[in-house]
C-alpha positions as CSV (number, residue, x, y, z in Angstrom):
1,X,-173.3,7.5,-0.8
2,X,-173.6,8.1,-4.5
3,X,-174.0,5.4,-6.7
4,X,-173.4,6.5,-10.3
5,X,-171.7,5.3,-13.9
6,X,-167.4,5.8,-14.0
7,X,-165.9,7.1,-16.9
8,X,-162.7,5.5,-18.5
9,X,-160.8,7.9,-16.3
10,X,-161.9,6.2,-13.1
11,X,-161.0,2.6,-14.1
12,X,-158.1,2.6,-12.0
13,X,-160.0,3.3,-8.0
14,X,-162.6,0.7,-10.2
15,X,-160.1,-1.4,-10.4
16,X,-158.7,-1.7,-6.7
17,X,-162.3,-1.5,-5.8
18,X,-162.8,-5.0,-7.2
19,X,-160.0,-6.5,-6.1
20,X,-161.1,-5.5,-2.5
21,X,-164.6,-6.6,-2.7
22,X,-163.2,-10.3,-4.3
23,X,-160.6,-10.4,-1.4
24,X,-158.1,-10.5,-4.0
25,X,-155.0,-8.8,-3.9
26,X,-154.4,-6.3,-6.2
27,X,-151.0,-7.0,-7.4
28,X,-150.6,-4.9,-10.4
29,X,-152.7,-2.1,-12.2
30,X,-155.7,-4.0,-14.2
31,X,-156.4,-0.4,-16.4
32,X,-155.4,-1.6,-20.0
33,X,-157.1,-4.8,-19.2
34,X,-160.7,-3.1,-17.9
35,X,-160.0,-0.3,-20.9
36,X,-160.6,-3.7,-24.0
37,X,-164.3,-4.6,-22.1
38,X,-165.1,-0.9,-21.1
39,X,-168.5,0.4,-22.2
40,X,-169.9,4.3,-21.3
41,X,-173.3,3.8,-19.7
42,X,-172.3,0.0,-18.2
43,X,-170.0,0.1,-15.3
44,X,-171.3,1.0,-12.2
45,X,-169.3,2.5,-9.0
46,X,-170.6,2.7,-5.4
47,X,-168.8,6.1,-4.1
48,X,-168.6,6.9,-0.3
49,X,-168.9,10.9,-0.3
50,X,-167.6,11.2,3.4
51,X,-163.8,9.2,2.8
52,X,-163.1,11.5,-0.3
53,X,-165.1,9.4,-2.1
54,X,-163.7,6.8,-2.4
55,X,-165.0,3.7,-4.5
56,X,-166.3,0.8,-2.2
57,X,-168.8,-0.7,-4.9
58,X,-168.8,-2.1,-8.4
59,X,-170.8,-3.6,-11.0
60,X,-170.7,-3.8,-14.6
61,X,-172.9,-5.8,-17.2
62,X,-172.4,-6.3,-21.5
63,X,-174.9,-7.8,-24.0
64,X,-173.8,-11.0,-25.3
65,X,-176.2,-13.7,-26.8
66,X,-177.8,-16.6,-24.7
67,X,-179.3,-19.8,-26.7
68,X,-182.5,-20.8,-25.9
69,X,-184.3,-24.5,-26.3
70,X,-184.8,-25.1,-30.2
71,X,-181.5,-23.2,-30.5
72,X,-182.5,-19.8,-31.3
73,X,-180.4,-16.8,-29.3
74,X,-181.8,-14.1,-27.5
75,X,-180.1,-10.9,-26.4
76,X,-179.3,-11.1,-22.8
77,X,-178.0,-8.2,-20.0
78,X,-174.5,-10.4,-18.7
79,X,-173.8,-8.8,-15.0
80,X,-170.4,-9.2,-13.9
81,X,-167.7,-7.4,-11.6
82,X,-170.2,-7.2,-8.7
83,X,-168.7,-6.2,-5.3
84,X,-169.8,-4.2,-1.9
85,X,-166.6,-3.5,0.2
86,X,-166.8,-5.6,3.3
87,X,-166.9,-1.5,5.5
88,X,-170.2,-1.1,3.7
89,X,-172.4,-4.0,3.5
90,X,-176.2,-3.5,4.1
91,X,-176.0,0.1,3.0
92,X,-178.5,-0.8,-0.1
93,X,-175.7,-0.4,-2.5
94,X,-176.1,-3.8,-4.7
95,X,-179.9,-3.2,-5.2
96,X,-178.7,0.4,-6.0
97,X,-176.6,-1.2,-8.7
98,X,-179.0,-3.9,-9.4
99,X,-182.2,-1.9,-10.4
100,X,-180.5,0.3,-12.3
101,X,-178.9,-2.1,-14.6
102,X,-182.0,-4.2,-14.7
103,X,-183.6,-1.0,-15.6
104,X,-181.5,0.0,-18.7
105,X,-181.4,-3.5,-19.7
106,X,-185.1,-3.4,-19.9
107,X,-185.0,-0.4,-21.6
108,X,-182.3,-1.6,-24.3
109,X,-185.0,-4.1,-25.6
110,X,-182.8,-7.1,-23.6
111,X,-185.0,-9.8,-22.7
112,X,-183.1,-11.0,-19.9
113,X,-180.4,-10.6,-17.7
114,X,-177.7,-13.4,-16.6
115,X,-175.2,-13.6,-13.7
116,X,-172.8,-15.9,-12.1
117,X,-173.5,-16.3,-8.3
118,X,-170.9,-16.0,-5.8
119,X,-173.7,-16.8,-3.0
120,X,-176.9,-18.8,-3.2
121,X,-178.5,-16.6,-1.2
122,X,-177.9,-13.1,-2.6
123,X,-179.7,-12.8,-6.2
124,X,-183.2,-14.9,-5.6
125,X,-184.6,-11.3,-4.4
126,X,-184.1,-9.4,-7.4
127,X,-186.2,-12.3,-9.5
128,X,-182.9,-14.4,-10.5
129,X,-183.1,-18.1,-10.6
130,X,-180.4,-20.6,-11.4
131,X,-180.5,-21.5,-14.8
132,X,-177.8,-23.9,-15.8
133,X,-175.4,-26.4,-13.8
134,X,-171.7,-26.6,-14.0
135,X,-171.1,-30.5,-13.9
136,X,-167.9,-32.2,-14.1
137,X,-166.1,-35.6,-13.7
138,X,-163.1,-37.2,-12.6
139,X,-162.0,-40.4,-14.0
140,X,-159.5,-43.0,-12.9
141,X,-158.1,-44.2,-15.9
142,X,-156.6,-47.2,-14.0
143,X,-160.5,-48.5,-13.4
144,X,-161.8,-47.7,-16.7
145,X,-159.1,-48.7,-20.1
146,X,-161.0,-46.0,-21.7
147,X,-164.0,-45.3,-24.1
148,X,-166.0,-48.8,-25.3
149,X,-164.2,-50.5,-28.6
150,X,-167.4,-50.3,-30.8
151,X,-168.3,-46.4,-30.5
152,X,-168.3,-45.0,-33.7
153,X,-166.5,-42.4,-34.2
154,X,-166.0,-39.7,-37.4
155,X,-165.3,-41.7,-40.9
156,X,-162.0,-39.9,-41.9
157,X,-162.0,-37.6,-39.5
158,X,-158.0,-36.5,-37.7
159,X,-157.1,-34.8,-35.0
160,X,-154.4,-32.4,-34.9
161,X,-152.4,-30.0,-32.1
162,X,-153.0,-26.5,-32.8
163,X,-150.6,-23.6,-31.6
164,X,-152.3,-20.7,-29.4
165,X,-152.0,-18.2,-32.5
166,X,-154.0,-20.9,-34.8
167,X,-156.8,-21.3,-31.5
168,X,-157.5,-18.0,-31.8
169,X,-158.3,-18.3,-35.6
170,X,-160.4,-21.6,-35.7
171,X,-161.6,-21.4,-31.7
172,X,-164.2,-18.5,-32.6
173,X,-165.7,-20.0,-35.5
174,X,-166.3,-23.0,-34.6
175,X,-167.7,-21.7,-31.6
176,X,-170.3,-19.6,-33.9
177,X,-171.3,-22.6,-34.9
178,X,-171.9,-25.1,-32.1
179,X,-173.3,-22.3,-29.6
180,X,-177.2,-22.6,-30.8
181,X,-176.5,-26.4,-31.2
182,X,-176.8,-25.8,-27.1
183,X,-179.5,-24.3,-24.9
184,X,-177.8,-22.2,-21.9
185,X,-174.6,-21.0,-24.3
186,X,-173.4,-17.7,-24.5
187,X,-171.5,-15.9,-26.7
188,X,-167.1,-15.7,-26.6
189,X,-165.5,-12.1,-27.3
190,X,-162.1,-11.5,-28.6
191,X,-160.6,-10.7,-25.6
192,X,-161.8,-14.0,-23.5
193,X,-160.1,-15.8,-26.5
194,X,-157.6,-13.7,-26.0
195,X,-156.8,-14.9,-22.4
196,X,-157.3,-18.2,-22.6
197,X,-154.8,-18.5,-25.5
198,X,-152.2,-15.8,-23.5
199,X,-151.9,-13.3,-25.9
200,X,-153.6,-10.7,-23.3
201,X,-153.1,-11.4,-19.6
202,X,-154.6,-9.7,-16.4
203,X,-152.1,-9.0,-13.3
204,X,-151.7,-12.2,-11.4
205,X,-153.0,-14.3,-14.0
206,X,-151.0,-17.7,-13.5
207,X,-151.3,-18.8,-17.3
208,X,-149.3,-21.4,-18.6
209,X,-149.5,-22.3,-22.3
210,X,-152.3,-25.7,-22.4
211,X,-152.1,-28.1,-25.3
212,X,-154.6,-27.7,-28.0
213,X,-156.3,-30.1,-30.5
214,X,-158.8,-29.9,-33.0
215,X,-160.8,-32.6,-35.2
216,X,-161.5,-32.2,-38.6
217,X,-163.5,-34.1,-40.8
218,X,-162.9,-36.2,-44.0
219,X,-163.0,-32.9,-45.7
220,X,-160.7,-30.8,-43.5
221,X,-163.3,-28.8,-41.7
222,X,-162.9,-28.3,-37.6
223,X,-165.8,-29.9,-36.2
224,X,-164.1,-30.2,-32.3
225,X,-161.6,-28.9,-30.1
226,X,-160.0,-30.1,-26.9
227,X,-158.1,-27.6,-24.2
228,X,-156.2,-29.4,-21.5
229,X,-153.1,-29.2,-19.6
230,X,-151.3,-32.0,-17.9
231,X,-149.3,-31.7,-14.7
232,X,-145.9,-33.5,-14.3
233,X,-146.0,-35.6,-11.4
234,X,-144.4,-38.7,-11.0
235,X,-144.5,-41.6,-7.8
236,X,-141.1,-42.0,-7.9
237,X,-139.9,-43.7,-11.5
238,X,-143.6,-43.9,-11.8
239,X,-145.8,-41.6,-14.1
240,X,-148.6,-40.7,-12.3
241,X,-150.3,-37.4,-14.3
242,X,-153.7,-35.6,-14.4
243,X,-155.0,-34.1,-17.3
244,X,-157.2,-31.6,-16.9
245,X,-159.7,-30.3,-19.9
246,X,-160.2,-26.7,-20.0
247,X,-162.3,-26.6,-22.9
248,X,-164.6,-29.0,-25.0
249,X,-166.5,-28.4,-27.9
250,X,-168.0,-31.3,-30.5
251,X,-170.6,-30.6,-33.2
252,X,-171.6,-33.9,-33.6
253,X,-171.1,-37.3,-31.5
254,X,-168.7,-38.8,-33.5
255,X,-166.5,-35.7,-33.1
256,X,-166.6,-36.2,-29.6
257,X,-166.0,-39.9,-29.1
258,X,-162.9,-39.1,-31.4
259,X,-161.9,-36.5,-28.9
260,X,-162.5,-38.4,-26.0
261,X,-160.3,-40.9,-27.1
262,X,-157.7,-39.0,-27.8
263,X,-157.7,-37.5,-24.3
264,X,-158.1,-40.3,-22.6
265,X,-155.3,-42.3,-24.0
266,X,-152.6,-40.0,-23.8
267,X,-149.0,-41.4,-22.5
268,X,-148.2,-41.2,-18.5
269,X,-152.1,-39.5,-17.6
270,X,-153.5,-41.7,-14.5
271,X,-156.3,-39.8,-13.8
272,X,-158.7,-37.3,-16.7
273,X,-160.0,-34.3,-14.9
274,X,-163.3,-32.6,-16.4
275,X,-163.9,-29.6,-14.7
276,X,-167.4,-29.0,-16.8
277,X,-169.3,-30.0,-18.9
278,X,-172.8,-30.4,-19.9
279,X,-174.9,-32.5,-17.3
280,X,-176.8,-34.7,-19.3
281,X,-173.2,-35.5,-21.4
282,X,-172.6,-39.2,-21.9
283,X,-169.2,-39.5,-21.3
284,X,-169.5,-42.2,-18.3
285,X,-171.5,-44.5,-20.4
286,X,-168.8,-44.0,-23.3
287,X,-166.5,-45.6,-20.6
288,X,-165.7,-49.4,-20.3
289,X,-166.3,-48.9,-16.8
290,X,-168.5,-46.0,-16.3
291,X,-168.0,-46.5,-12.7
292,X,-164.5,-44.9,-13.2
293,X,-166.4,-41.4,-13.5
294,X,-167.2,-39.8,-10.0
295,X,-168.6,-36.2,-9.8
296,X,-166.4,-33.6,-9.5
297,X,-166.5,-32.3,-5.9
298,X,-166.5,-28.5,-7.3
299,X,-170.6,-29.1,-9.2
300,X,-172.7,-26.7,-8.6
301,X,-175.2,-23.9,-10.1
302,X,-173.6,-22.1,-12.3
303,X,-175.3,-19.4,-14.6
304,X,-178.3,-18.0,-13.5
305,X,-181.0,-16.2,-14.9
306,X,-183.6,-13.4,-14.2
307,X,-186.7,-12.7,-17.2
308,X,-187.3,-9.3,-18.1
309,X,-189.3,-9.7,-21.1
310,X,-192.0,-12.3,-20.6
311,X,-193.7,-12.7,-23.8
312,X,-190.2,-12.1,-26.1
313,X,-188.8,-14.8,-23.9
314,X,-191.5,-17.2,-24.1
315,X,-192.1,-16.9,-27.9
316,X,-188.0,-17.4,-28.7
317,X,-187.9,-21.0,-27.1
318,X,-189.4,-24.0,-28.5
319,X,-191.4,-26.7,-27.0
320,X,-192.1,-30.6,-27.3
321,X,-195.9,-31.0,-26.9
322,X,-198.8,-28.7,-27.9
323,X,-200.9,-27.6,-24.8
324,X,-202.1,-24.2,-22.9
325,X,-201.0,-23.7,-19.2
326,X,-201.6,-20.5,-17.3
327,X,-199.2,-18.6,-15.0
328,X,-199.4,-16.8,-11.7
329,X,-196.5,-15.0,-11.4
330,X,-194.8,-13.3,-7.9
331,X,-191.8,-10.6,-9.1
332,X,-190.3,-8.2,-6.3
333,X,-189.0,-6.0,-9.5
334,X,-192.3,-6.6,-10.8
335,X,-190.5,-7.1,-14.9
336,X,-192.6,-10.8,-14.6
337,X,-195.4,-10.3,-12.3
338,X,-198.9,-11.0,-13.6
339,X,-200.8,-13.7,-15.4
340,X,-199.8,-15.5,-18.1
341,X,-201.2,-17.5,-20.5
342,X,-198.6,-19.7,-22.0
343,X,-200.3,-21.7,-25.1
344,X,-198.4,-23.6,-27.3
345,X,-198.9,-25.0,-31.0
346,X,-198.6,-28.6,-32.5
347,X,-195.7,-27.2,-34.5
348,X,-193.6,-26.2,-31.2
349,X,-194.1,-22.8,-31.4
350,X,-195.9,-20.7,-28.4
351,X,-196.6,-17.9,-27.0
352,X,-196.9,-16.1,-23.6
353,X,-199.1,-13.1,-22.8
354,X,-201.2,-11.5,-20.3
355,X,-204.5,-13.4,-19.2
356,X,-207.5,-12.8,-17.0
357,X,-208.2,-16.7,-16.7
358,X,-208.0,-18.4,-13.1
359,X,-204.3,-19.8,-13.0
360,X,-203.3,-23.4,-13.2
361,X,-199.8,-22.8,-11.2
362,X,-198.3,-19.9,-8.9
363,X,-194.5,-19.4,-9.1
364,X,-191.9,-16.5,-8.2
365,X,-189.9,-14.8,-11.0
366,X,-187.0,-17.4,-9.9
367,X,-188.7,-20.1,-10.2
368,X,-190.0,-19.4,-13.9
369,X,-186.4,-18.6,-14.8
370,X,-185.2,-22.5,-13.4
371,X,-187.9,-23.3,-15.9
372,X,-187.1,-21.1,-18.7
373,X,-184.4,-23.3,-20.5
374,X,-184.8,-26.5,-18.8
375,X,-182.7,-26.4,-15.8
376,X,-185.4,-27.8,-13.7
377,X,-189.0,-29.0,-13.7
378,X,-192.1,-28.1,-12.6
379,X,-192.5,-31.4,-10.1
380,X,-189.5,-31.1,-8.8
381,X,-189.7,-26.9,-7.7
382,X,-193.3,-28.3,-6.7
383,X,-192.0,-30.7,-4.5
384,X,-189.8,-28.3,-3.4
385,X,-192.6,-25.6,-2.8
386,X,-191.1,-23.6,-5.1
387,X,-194.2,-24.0,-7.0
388,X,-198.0,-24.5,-6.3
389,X,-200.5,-26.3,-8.1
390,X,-203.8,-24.2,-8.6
391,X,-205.6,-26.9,-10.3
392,X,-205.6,-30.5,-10.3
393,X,-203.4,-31.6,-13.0
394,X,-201.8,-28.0,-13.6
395,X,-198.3,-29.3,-12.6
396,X,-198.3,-32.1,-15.6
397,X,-199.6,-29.9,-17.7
398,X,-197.1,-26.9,-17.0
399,X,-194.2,-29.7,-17.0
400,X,-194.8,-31.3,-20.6
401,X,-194.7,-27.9,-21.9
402,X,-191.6,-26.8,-20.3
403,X,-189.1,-29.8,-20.5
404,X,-186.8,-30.1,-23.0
405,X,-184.4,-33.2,-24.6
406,X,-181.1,-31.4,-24.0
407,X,-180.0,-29.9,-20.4
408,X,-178.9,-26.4,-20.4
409,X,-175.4,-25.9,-20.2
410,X,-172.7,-22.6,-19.9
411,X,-169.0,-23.8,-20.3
412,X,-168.1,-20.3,-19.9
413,X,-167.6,-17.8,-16.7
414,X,-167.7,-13.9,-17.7
């Protein structure tokens, strides 16, 4: 087995690799596509030297920015495009890939690495740890009549419909804008916008043009946007329609009580699908009945997250209460192993390095990355076991540190 970096010439056998490791069928040649993200030194391939080597692995990663509590951005290692061919499973080819990448990553000066898990199980033993939860509702509009009368929404504010072409233009920038407003964002690039508006598809892609709005304020600047589609289904003479959001972005509240208005009044919809969306949002409270809002049966983890720069990471993030904690840290690829002393000022800046003091806590990498930007909290992974307390007190300490106001959040897959 050789597992090695492709050149642009090999993105084709890349490319029906993938589709065989996702069970997908590979119904038309994906090369163009892969040739707009391709990067020399960033996709992997798995090679099996013995069936004229043929390709039975991928893997492929990208920088791409990552926002952090207090709503600075760090660089982050994105891993994507990870396969193992079902004839060559527990050959060691994904920690091949893995450590290799994590590696480089490390090397590049990123200060941690982020993945979407197929599997629970998988990613825990190279140090990642789920990081931020896709959350979404579904709301019977027949229960609720909508959002509460008195919300206030934006003083002169409008919404307006948008073609694909003018998404494209407005849908980045604004973007720029509310990503460090929330913790757990990444970054959009050119060609994501560029298939979620149509103007580049991939083979089998099933896209169908959505309907678009934005909200602008008194003075004419897009503060919001709203991507939805809306099937046609009718019980017999009866309109009985789902809308489904796609996308939802709001720089301020009254922006997106405007926006939910708008979505949820729309003519023949019975029922307002919300696939996700941040899970702290307050949308079933904006409801007249917020019993309308049931979870969407599809939540779950969503990004998660591995550290491989400890005292970068540590000193990006801000913090709600002054205090000093220390750290015993377990890491199988060793990038967060040690003692740390985390110590933070009454101005809500800290700082993590090494320490020789005795430990309050003892954690795994995974474990400090659920921490990292909120996700979860230290007496819940305690009760868990997911975390010990050294000393007494060590696990109030550690968790009025590391809490934050705002929920981390990823609207995006990559």
């Amino acid at each position: 087995m050789e597992i090695r970096y492709i050149g642009e010439d090999e993105l084709q056998v890349w490319d029906r690799a993938i589709c065989r490791g996702f069970l997908r069928p590979h119904v038309g040649d994906a090369t163009e596509f892969r040739r707009r993200l391709f990067e020399p030194g960033r996709w992997q391939g798995a090679f099996d030297r013995s069936d004229e080597g043929r390709c039975v692995g991928t893997f492929r990663s990208f920088d791409t920015g990552l926002t952090v509590p207090g709503g600075a951005v760090i660089e982050v290692d994105a891993i994507t495009g990870v396969t193992v061919g079902a004839t060559h499973r527990r050959r060691g080819l994904l920690s091949g890939m893995m450590r290799r990448d994590l590696a480089a990553a490390r090397e590049r000066g990123s200060v941690a690495a982020i993945l979407i898990a197929a599997e629970y199980n998988i990613y825990g033993r190279y140090g990642f740890g789920p990081a931020t939860r896709a959350h979404g509702w579904q709301i019977d509009l027949a229960r609720t009549g909508g959002l509460r009368a008195e919300l206030p929404d934006s003083p002169g504010g409008r919404i307006d419909f948008v073609t694909m072409e003018e998404l494209r233009r407005l849908g980045p920038e604004l973007h720029e804008r509310w990503q460090p407003t929330q913790p757990g964002a990444i970054g959009r690039t050119p060609t994501g916008w560029g298939r979620a508006t149509g103007e580049i598809q991939y083979p089998g892609d099933e896209w169908k043009e959505p309907f678009a709005a934005v909200h602008r304020d008194a003075e004419g600047t897009v503060t919001g946007l709203a991507v939805y589609t809306v099937d046609d289904v009718w019980d017999g003479s009866y309109p009985n329609c789902t809308l489904t959001v796609a996308d939802f972005l709001a720089l301020d509240r009254g922006t997106a009580v405007a926006l939910w208005r708008f979505l949820l009044s729309v003519d023949w919809v019975r029922k307002v699908t919300v696939k996700n969306l941040a899970p702290d949002d307050p949308l079933p409270l904006l409801l007249d009945e917020p019993r309308a809002a049931t979870p969407h049966p599809e939540n779950a983890d969503f990004t998660w997250l591995r550290l491989l720069d400890v005292p970068a990471a540590f000193v990006a993030r801000s913090y709600a209460a002054p205090g000093r904690v220390v750290l015993q840290v377990g890491d199988p690829e060793r990038y967060a192993e040690g003692r740390w002393a985390l110590e933070v000022g009454a101005d809500g800046t800290g700082r993590c390095t090494p320490t020789e003091d005795e430990p309050d806590l003892a954690l795994g990498a995974g474990a400090l990355a659920s921490l990292y930007l909120g996700a979860e909290t230290v007496p819940r992974l305690a009760a868990a076991a997911l975390v010990t307390e050294l000393r007494p007190g060590g696990i109030a300490a550690a968790d009025l540190l590391l809490r934050t106001p705002l929920a981390p959040w990823n609207p995006d897959i990559f």
